[in-house]
py3Dmol code that shows the C-alpha trace and the ligand (Angstrom):
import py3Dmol

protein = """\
ATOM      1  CA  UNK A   1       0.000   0.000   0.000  1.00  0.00           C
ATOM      2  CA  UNK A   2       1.599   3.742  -0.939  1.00  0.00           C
ATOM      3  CA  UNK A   3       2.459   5.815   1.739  1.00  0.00           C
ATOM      4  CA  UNK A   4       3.307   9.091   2.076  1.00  0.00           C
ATOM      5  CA  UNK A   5       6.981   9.004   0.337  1.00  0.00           C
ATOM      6  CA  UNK A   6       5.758   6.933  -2.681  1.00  0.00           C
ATOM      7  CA  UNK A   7       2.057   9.434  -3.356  1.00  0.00           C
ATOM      8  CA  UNK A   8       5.071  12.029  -3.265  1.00  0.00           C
ATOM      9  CA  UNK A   9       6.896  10.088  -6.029  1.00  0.00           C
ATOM     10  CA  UNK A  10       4.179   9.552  -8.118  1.00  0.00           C
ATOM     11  CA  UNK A  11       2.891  13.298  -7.729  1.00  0.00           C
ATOM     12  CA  UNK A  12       6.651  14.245  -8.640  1.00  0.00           C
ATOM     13  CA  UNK A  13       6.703  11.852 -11.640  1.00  0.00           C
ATOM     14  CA  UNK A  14       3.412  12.982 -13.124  1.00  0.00           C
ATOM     15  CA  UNK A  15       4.281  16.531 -12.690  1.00  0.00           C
ATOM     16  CA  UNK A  16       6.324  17.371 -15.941  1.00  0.00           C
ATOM     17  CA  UNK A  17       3.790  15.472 -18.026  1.00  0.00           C
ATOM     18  CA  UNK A  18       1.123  17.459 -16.233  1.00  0.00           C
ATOM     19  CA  UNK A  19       1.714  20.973 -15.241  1.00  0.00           C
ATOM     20  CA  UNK A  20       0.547  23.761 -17.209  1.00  0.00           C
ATOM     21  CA  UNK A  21      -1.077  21.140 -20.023  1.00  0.00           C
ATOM     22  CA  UNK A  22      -4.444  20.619 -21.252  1.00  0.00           C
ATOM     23  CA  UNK A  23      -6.350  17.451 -20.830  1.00  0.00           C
ATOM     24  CA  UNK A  24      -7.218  16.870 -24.673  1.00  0.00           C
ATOM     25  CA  UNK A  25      -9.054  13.783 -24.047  1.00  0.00           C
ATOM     26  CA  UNK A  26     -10.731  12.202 -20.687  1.00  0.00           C
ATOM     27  CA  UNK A  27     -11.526   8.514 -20.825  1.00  0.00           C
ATOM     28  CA  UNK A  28     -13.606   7.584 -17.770  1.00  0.00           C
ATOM     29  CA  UNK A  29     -14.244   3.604 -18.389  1.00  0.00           C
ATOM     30  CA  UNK A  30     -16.434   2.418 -15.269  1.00  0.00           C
ATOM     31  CA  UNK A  31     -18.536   4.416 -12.870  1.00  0.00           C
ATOM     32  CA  UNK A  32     -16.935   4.031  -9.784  1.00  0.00           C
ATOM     33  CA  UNK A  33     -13.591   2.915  -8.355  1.00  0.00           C
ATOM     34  CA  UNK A  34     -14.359   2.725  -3.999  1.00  0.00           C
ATOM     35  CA  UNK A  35     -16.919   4.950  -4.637  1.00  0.00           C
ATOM     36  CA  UNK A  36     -18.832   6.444  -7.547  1.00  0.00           C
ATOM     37  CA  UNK A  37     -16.969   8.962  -9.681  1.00  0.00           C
ATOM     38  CA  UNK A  38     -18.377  12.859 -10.176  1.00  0.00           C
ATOM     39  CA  UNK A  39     -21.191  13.595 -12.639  1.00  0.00           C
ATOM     40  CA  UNK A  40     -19.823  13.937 -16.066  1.00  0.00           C
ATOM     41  CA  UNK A  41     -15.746  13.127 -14.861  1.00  0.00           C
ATOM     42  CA  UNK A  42     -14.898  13.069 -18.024  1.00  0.00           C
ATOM     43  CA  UNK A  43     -16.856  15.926 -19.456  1.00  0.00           C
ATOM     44  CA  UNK A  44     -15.246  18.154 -16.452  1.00  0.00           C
ATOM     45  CA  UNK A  45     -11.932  17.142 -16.873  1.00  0.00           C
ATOM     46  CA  UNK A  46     -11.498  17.407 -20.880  1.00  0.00           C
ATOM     47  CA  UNK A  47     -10.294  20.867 -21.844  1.00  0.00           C
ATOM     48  CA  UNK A  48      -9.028  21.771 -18.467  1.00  0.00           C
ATOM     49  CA  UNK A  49      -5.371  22.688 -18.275  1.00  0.00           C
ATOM     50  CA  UNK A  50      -3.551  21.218 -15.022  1.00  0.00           C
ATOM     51  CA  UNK A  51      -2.142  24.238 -13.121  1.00  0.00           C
ATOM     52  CA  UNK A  52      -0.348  22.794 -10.810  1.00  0.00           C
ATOM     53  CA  UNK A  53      -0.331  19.187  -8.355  1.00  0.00           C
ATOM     54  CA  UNK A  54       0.149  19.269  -4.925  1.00  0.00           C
ATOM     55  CA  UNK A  55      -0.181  16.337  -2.309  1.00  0.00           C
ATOM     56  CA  UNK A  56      -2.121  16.772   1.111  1.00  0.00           C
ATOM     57  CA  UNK A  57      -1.317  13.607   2.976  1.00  0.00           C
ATOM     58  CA  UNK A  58      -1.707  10.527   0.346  1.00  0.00           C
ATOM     59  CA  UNK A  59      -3.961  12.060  -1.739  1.00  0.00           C
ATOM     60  CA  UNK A  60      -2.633  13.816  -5.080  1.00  0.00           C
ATOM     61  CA  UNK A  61      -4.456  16.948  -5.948  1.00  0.00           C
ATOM     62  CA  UNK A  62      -4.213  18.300  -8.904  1.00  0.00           C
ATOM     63  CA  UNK A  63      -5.766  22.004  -9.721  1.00  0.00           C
ATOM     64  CA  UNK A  64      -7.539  22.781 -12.935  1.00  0.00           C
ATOM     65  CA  UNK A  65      -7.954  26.421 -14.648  1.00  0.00           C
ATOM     66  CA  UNK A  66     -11.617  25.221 -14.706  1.00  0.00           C
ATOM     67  CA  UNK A  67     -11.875  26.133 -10.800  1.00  0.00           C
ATOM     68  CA  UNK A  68     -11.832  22.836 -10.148  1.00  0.00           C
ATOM     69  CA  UNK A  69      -9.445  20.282  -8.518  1.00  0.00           C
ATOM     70  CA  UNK A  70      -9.095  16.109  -9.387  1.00  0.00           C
ATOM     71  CA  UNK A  71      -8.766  14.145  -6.118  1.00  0.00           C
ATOM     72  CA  UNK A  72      -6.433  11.162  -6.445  1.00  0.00           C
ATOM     73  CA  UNK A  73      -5.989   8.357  -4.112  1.00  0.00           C
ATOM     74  CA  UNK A  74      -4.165   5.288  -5.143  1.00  0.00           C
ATOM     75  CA  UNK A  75      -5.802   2.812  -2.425  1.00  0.00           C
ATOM     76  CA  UNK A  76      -4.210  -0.211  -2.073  1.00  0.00           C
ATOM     77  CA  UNK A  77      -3.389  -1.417  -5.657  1.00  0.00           C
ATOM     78  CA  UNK A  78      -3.596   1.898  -7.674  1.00  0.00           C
ATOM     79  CA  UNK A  79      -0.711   2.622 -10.274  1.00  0.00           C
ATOM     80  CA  UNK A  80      -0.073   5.600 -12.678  1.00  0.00           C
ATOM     81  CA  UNK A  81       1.824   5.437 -15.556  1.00  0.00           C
ATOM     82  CA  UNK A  82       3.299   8.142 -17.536  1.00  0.00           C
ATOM     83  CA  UNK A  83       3.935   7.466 -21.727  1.00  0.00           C
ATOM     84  CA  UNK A  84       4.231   9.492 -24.377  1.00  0.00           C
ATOM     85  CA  UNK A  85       5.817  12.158 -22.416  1.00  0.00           C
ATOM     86  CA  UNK A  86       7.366  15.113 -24.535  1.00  0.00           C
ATOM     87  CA  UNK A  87       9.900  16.056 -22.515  1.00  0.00           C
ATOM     88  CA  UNK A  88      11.680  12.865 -22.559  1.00  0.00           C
ATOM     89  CA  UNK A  89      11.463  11.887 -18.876  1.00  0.00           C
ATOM     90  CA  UNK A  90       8.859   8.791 -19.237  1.00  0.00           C
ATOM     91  CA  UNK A  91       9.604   8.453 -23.296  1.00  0.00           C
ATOM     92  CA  UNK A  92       7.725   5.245 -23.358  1.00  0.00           C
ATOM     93  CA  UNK A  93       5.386   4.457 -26.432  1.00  0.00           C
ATOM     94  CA  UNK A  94       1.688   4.339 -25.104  1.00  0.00           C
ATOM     95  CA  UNK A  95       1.255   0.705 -24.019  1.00  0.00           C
ATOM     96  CA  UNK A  96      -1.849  -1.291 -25.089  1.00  0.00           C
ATOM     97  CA  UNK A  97      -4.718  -0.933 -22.931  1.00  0.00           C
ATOM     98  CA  UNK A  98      -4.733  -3.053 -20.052  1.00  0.00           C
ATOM     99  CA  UNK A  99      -7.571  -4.475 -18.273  1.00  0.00           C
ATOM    100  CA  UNK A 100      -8.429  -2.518 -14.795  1.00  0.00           C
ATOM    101  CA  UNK A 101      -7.227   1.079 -17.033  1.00  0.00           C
ATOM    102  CA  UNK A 102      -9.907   2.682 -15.496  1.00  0.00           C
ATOM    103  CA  UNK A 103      -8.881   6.014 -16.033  1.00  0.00           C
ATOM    104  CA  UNK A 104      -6.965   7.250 -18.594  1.00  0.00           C
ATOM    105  CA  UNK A 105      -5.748  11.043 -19.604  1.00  0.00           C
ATOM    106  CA  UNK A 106      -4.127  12.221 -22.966  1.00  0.00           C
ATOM    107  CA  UNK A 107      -2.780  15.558 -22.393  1.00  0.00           C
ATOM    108  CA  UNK A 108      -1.817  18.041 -25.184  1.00  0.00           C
ATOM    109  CA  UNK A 109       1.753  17.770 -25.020  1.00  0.00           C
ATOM    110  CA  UNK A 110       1.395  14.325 -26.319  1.00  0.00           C
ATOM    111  CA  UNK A 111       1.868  12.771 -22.590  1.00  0.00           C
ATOM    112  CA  UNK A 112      -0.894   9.989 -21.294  1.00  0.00           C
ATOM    113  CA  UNK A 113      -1.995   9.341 -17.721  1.00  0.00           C
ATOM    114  CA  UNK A 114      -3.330   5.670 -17.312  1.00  0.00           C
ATOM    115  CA  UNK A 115      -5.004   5.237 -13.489  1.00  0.00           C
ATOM    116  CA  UNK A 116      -4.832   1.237 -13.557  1.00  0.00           C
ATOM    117  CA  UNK A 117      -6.459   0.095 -10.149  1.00  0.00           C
ATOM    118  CA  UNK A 118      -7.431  -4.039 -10.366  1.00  0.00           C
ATOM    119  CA  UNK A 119      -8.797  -3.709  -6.357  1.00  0.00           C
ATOM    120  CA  UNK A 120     -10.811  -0.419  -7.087  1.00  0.00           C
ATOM    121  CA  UNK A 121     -10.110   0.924  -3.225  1.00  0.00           C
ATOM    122  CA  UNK A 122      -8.685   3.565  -5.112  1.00  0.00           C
ATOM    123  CA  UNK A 123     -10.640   7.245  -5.575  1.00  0.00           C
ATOM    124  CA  UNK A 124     -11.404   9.937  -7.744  1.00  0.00           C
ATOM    125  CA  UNK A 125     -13.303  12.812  -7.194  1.00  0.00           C
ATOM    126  CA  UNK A 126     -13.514  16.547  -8.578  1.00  0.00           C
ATOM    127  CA  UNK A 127     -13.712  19.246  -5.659  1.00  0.00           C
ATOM    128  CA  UNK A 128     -14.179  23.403  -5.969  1.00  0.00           C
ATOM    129  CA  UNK A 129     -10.491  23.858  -5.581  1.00  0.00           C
ATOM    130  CA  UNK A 130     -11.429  27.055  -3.089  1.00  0.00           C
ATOM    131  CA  UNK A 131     -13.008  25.145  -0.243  1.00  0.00           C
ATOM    132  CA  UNK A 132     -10.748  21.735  -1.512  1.00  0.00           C
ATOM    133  CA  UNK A 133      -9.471  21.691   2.128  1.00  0.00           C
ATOM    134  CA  UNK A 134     -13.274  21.249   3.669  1.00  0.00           C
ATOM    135  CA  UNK A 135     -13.954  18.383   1.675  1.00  0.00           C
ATOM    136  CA  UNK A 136     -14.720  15.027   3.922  1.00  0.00           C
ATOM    137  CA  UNK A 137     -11.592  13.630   3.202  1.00  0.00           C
ATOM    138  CA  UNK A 138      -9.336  16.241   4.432  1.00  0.00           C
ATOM    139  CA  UNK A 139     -11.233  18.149   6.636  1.00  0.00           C
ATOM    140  CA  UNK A 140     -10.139  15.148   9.250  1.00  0.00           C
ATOM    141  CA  UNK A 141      -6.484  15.340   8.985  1.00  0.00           C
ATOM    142  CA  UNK A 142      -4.221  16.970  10.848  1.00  0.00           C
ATOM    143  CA  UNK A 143      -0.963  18.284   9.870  1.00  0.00           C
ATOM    144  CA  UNK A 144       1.683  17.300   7.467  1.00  0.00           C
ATOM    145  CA  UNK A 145       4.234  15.845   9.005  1.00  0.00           C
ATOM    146  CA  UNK A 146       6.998  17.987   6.162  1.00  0.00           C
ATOM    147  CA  UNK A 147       4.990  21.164   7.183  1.00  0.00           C
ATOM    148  CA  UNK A 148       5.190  23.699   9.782  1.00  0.00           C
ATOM    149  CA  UNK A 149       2.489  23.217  11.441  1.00  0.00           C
ATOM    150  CA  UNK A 150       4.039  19.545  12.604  1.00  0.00           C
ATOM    151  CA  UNK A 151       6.381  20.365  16.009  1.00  0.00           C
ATOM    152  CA  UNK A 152       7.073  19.504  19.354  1.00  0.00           C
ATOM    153  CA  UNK A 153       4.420  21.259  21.209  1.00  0.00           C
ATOM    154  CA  UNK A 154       1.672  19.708  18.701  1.00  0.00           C
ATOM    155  CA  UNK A 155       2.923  16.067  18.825  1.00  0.00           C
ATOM    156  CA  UNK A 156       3.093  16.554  22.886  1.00  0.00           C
ATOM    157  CA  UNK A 157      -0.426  17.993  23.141  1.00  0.00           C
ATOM    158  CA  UNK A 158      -1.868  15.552  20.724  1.00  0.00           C
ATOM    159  CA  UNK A 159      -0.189  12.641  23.020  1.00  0.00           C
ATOM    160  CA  UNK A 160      -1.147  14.072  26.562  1.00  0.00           C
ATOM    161  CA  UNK A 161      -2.916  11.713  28.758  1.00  0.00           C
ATOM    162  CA  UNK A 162      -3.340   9.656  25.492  1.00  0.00           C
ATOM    163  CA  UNK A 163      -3.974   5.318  26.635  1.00  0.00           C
ATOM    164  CA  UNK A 164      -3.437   3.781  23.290  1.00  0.00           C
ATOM    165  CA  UNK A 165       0.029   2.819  22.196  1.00  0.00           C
ATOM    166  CA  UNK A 166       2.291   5.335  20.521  1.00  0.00           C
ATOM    167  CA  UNK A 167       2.350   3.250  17.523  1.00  0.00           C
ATOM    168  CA  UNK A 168      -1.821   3.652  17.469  1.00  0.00           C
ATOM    169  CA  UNK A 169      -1.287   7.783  17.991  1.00  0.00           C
ATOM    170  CA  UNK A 170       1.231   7.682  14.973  1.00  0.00           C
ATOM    171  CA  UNK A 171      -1.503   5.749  12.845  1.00  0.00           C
ATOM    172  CA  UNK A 172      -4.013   8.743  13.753  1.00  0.00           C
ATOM    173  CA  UNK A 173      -4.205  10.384  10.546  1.00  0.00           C
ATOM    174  CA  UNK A 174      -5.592  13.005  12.469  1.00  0.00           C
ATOM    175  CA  UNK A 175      -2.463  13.565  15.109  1.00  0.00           C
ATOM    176  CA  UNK A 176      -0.464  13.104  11.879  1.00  0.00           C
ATOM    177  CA  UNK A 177      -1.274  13.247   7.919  1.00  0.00           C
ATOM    178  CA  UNK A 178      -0.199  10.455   5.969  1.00  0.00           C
ATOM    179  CA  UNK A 179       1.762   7.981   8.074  1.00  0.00           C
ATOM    180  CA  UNK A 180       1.503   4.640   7.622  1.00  0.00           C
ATOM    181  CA  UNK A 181       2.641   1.268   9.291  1.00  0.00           C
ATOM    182  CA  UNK A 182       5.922   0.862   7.243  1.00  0.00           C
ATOM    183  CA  UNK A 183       7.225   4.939   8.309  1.00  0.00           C
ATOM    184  CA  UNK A 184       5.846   4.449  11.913  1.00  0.00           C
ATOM    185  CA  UNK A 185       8.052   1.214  12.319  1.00  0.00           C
ATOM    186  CA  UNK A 186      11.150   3.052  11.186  1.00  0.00           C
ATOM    187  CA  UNK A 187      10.523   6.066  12.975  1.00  0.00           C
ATOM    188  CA  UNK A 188       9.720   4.696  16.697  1.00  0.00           C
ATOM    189  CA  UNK A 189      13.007   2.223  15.914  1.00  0.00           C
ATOM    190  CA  UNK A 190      15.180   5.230  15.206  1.00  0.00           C
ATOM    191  CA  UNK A 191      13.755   7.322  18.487  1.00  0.00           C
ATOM    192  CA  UNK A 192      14.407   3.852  20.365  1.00  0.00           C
ATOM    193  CA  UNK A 193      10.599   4.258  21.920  1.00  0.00           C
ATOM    194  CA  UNK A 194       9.009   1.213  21.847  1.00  0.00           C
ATOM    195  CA  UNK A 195       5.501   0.796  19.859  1.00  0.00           C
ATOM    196  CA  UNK A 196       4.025  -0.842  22.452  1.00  0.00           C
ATOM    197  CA  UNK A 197       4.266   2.164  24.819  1.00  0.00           C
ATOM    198  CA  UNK A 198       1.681   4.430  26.108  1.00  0.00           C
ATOM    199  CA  UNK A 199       1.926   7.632  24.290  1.00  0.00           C
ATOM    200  CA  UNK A 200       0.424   9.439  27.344  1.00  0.00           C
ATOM    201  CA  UNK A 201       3.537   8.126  29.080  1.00  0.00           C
ATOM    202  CA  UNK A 202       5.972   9.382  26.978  1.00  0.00           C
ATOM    203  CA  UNK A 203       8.177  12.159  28.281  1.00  0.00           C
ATOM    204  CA  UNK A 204       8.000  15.110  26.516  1.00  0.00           C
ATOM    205  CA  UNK A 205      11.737  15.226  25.585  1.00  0.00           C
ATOM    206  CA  UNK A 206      11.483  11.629  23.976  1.00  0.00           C
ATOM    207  CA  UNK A 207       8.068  12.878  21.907  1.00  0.00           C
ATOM    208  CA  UNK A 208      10.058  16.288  21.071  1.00  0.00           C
ATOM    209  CA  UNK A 209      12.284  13.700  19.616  1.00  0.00           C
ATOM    210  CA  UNK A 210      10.359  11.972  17.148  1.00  0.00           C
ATOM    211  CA  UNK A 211       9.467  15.507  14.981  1.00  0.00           C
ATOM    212  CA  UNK A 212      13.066  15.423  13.294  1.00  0.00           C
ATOM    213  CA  UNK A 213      13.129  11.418  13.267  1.00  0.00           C
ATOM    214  CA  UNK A 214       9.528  11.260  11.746  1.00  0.00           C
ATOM    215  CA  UNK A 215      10.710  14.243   8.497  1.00  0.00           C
ATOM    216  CA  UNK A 216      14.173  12.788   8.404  1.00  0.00           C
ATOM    217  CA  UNK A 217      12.684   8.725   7.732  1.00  0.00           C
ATOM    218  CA  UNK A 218       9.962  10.642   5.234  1.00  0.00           C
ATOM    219  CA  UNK A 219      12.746  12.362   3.487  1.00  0.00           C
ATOM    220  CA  UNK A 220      15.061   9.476   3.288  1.00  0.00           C
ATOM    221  CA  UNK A 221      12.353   7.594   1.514  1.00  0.00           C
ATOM    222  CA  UNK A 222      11.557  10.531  -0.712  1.00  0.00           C
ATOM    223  CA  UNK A 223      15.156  10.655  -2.132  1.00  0.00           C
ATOM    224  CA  UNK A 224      14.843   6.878  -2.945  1.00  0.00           C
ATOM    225  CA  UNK A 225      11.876   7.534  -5.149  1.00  0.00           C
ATOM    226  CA  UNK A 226      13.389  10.390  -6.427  1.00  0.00           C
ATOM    227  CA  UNK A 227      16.554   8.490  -7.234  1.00  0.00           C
ATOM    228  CA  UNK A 228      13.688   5.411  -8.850  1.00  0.00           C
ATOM    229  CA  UNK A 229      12.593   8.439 -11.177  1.00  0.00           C
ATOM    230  CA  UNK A 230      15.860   8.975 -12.818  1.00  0.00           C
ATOM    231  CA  UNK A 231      16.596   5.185 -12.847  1.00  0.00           C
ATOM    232  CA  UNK A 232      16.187   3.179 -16.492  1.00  0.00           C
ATOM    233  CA  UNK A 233      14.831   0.125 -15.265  1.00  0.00           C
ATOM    234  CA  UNK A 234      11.529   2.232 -14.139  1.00  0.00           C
ATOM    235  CA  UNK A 235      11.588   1.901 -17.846  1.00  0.00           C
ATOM    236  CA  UNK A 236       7.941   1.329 -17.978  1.00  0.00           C
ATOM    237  CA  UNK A 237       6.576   4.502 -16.808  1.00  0.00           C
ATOM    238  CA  UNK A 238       5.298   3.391 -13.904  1.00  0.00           C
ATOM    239  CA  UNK A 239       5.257   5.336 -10.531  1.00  0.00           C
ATOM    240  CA  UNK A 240       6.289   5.310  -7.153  1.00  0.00           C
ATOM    241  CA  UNK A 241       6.950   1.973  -6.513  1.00  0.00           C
ATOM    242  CA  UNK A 242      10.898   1.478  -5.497  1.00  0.00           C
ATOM    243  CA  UNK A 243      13.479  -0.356  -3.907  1.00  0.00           C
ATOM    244  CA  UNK A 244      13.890   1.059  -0.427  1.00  0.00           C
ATOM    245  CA  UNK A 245      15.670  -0.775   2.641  1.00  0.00           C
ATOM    246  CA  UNK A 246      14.484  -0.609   6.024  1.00  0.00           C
ATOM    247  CA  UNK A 247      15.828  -1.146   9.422  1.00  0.00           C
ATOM    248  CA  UNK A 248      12.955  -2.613  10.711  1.00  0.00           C
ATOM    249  CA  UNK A 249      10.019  -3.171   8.499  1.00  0.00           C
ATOM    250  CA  UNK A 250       9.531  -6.882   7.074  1.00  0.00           C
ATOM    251  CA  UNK A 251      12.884  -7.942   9.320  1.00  0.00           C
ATOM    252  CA  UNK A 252      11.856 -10.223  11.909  1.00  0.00           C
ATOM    253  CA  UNK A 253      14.142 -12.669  13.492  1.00  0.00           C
ATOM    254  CA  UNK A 254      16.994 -10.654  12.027  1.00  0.00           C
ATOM    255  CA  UNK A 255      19.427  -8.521  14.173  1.00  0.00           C
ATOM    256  CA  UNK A 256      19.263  -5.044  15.184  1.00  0.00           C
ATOM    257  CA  UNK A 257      21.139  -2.639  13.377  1.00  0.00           C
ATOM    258  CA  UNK A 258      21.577   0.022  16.737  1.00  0.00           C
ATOM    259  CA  UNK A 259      25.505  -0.116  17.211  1.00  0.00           C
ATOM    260  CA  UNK A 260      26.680  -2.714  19.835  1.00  0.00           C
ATOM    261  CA  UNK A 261      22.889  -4.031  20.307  1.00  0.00           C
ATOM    262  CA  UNK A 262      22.301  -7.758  20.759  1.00  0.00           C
ATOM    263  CA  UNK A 263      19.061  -7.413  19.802  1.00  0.00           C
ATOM    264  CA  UNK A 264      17.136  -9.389  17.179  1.00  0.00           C
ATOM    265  CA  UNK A 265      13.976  -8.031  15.299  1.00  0.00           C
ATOM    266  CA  UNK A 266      10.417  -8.891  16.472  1.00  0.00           C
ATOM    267  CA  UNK A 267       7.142  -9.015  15.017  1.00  0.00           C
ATOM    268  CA  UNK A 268       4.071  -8.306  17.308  1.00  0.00           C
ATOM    269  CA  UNK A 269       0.721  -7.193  16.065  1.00  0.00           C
ATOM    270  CA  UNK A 270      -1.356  -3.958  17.366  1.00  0.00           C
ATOM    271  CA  UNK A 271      -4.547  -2.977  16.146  1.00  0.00           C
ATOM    272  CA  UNK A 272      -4.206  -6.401  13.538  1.00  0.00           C
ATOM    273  CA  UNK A 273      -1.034  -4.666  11.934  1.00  0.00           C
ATOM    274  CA  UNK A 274       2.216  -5.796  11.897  1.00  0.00           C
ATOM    275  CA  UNK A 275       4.870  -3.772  14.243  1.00  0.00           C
ATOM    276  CA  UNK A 276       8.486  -5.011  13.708  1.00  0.00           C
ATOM    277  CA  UNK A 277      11.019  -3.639  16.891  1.00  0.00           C
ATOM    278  CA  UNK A 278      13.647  -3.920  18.824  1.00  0.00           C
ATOM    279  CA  UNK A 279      12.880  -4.983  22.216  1.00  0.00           C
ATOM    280  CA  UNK A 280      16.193  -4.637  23.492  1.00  0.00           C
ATOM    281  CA  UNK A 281      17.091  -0.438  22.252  1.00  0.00           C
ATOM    282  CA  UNK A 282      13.166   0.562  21.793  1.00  0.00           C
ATOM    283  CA  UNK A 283      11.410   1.169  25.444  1.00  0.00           C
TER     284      UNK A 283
END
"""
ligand_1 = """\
1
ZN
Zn 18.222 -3.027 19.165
"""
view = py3Dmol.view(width=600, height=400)
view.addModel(protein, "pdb")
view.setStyle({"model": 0}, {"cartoon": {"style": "trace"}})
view.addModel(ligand_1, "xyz")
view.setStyle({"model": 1}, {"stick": {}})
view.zoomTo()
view.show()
């Protein structure tokens, strides 16, 4: 499932073949993905010209001249791809339709979009880009974790006499926009604070803590996917899926990379996710 870092890649990839061009042709092939697309999608988008795309937590927004703005979530099994693209970034030859291309943009620089989603918990939707940020969807969440309004005195408020483990409070999309199990992992590892603990019992010099850890693992990812973007073997214009190794994630049984700790790698689950720690450096 995308988080945060790989929404960013994909919104980075489909920017050149995006910004500032028209959408000459909008193919809308089924009504709904997880649920039903805008009246006349198609209609709406065609003509438009993309002004400029933006991500608020893992959802790629993308603002129209037309005063309005596409909604894009990828769900769990959503994939862009880029062809045609002018400007010789994604210069792959449109592919042949594929089944589950469910939404597909050509653009007038000669660049097509394909949305292929074969699980449909994917989304679409078209929102008045004025009031985008009061639309159900983001209206809940709370601040970006790259943004300013993400610091110490936030994460230690939103934590006070909190019960549920800090793992839980890192989940809460709306303590935190866009983190997801694989980033929390890495991030409680790296601030050696165990997922299992009580965030409410976390001293506020350990929380202060986790702000830098939390933009530094988000960043670190980032540059991965920006290093996937330059890389040939993306060669088929695909998005925002890349090879990126973690210190925790998907590691059980194996041992801890902390200097000089014995530790080995465990796997517990919390709230019917996976958390992978160190029991040994994370209390
Ligand atoms: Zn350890």
């Amino acid at each position: 499932m995308p988080e945060l870092p790989e929404v960013e890649t994909v919104m980075r990839g489909l920017a050149p073949a995006m910004e500032g061009a028209v959408v000459e042709l909008a193919q809308v092939n089924r009504p709904d993905l997880r649920w039903p697309f805008p009246d006349r999608m198609a209609e709406r988008l065609t003509g438009a010209r993309v002004k400029v795309l933006r991500r608020r937590s893992k959802y790629i927004l993308a603002d129209l001249d037309s005063g309005e703005t596409l909604l894009v979530h990828l769900g769990m099994s959503g994939r862009m791809t880029v062809s045609g693209d002018p400007l010789g970034r994604f210069a792959h030859e449109h592919p042949a339709a594929q089944k589950h291309d469910h939404v597909v943009l050509d653009m007038d620089n000669g660049a097509r979009i394909t949305f292929n989603d074969p699980r449909r918990f994917g989304a679409m939707d078209l929102l008045e880009t004025a009031t985008a940020g009061q639309h159900k969807l983001l209206a809940v969440l709370g601040p970006e974790p790259l943004g300013n309004d993400f610091h110490e005195d936030h994460l230690i408020a939103a934590f006070k006499d909190k019960n549920s483990p800090v793992k839980s409070a890192l989940l809460d999309q709306g303590i935190i926009a866009g983190l997801g199990n694989i980033y929390v992992c890495e991030a409680l590892f790296r601030s050696q604070i165990s997922p299992r603990r009580k965030a409410g019992q976390i001293a506020a010099g350990r929380i202060a803590s986790l702000v830098p850890i939390i933009r530094q693992v988000l960043l670190d990812a980032i540059e991965a996917g920006g290093s996937s973007l330059k890389d040939f073997r993306q060669a088929d214009g695909e998005l925002g899926y890349f090879q990126h190794s973690f210190d925790v994630y998907d590691r059980e049984a194996q041992p801890c990379r902390s200097p000089d700790c014995p530790g080995v790698i465990t796997r517990i689950t919390q709230s019917g996710r996976s958390s992978f720690y160190c029991p040994q450096c994370q209390r």
